[in-house]
N, C-alpha and C positions, 0 to 999 in steps of 0.2 A: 635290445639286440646289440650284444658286442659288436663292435666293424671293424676297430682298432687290432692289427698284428705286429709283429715286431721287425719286423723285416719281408724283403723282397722274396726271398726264400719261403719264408711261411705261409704269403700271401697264394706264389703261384700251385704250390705242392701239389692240388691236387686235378691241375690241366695237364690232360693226358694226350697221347699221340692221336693225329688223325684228328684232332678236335681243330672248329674253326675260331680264331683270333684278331680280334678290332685292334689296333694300336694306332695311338693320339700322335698326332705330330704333321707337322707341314715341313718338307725337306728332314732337317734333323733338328728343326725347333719345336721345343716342346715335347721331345717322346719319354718313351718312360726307359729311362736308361736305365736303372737298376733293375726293371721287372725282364728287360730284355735280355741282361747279363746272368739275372738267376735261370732262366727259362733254357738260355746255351746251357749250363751247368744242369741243368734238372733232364738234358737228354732224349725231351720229348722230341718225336718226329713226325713226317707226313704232316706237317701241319700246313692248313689255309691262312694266308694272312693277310689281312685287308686293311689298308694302308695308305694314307697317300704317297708313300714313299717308300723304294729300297734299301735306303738306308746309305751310306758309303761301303767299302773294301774289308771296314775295319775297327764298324762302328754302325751304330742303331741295326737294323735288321741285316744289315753286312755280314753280325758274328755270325746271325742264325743260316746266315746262307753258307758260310764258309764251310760250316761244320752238317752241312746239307741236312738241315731240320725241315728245311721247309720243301712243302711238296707243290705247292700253290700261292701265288701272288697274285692277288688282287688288288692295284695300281693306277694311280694315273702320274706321277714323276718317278720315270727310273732312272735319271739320262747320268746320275753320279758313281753308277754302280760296274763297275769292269766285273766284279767274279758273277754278278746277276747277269752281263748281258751273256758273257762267257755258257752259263746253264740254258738261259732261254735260247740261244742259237744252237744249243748242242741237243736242245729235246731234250734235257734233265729237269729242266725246272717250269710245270704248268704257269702261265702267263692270262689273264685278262686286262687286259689294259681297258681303260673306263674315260670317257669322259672326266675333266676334273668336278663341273657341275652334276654331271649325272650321277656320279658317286658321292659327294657330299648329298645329295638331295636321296639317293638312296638310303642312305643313313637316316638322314631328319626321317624320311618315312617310318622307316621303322621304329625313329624314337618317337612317334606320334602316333603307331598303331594303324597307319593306314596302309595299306597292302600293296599297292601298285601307282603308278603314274604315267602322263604321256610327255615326251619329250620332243622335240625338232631335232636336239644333237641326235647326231651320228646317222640320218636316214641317209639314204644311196649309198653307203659305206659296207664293208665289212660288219660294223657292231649291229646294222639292221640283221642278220642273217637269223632266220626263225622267231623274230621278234613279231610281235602285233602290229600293226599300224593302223591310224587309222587319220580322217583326216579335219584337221579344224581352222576352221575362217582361212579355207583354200591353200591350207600349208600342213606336210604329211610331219606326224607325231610316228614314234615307238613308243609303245609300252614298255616300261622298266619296273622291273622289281623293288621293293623295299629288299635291304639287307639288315640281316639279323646276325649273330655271335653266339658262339657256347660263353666265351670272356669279352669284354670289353678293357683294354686295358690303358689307364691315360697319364696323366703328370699334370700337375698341380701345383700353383704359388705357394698357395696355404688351402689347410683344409682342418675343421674341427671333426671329434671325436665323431659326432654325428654322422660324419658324411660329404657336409655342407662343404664344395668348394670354389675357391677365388682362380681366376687364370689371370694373367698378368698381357696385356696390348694382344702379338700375333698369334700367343700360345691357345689361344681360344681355337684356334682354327680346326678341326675336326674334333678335337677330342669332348667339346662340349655335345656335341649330337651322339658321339661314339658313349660317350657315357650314359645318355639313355637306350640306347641297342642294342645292348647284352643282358645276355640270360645272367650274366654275373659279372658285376662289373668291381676292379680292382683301382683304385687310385693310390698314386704315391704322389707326393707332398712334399715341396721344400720347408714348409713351417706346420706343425702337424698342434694345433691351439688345442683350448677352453672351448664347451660351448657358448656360445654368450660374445665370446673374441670378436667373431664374425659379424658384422651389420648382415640385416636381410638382404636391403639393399644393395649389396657387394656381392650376394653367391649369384652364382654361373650356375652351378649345377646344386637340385636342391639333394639332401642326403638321402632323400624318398630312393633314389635311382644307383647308389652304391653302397655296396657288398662288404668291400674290405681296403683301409685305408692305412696307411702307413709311413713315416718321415722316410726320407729317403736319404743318402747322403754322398758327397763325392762327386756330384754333378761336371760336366765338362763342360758341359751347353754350348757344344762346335758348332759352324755352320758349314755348308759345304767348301764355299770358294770364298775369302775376302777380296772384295775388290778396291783398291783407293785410286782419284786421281792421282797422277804424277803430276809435282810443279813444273810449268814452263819455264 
């Protein structure tokens, strides 16, 4: 099976409006910055987008908000985003905010095929509202969902033709689970190798679980805020 495309563009072509979307990233480290840029430009809309993050004003899922692609956010860091909080106060832009555990482990679930789980977050709260509860070694649990994707979409150190990829220290962070959760899963790549390149030992994600793989190029790799001490 080919996986290899040539671009952001060919990769996303045929995600369509109203479809739901994984995208990798913690804050703005690690996302797939190029598949985000094609996806503004390819005009899809109504879309769900499940994420740990909003993105910035102007940058990662920032553009998609800008240009009102998205119809649904599904979140647990938005605190960087003024045009996001701007829609979710005004009732234009559907909001679920998650736990940050409970949405990574929603994810693992679904990359593991197991359907449901019980959690302690969020009970007497709002996110219990319609949930299951039930109660274990005298402390009350919610049932939560596994989450699932039409796309999984992530960013990648290196990745061989096969599939096979490496993440780099924090980039691991969602997009290793988000890569087995989708019905189609897309990776872009800063080093796009040989098969053979990669030790076993070194993949994160095996290439059993992605679709279509691609180098990427132009990278910015911002982060939201830098902070340094000042000298006394």
């Amino acid at each position: 099976m080919k996986k290899v495309v040539s671009n952001a563009v060919e990769a996303v072509k045929d995600i369509q409006s109203g479809q739901t979307l994984m995208l990798g990233g913690f804050g703005l480290n690690g996302i797939p910055e190029n598949c985000i840029a094609a996806l503004r430009d390819l005009g899809v809309n109504n879309l769900t987008c499940i994420s740990n993050n909003a993105g910035v004003d102007d940058f990662g899922l920032g553009l998609l908000l800008q240009t009102r692609q998205v119809k649904k956010m599904i979140s647990s860091y938005v605190g960087e985003n003024a045009e996001f909080e701007r829609q979710m106060l005004s009732g234009e832009l559907e909001v679920d905010l998650v736990p940050q555990g409970t949405l990574a482990t929603r994810i693992q679930m679904a990359a593991m095929g197991i359907p449901a789980f019980f959690t302690p977050a969020g009970y007497g709260t709002e996110i219990a509202a319609g949930k299951e509860v039930r109660e274990f070694n005298g402390k009350m649990h919610l049932m939560e969902m596994a989450m699932h994707a039409d796309f999984a979409i992530v960013k990648a150190w290196k990745g061989d033709r096969y599939g096979n990829l490496v993440f780099r220290q924090a980039t691991r962070n969602f997009s290793t689970s988000m890569a087995k959760a989708g019905n189609i899963t897309i990776a872009e790549v800063e080093h796009l190798v040989e098969p053979g390149e990669i030790s076993p030992d070194e993949v994160d994600v095996s290439g059993v679980y992605v679709h279509r793989i691609f180098q990427g190029v132009n990278y910015e790799k911002r982060i939201e805020r830098r902070t340094v001490q000042l000298k006394s």
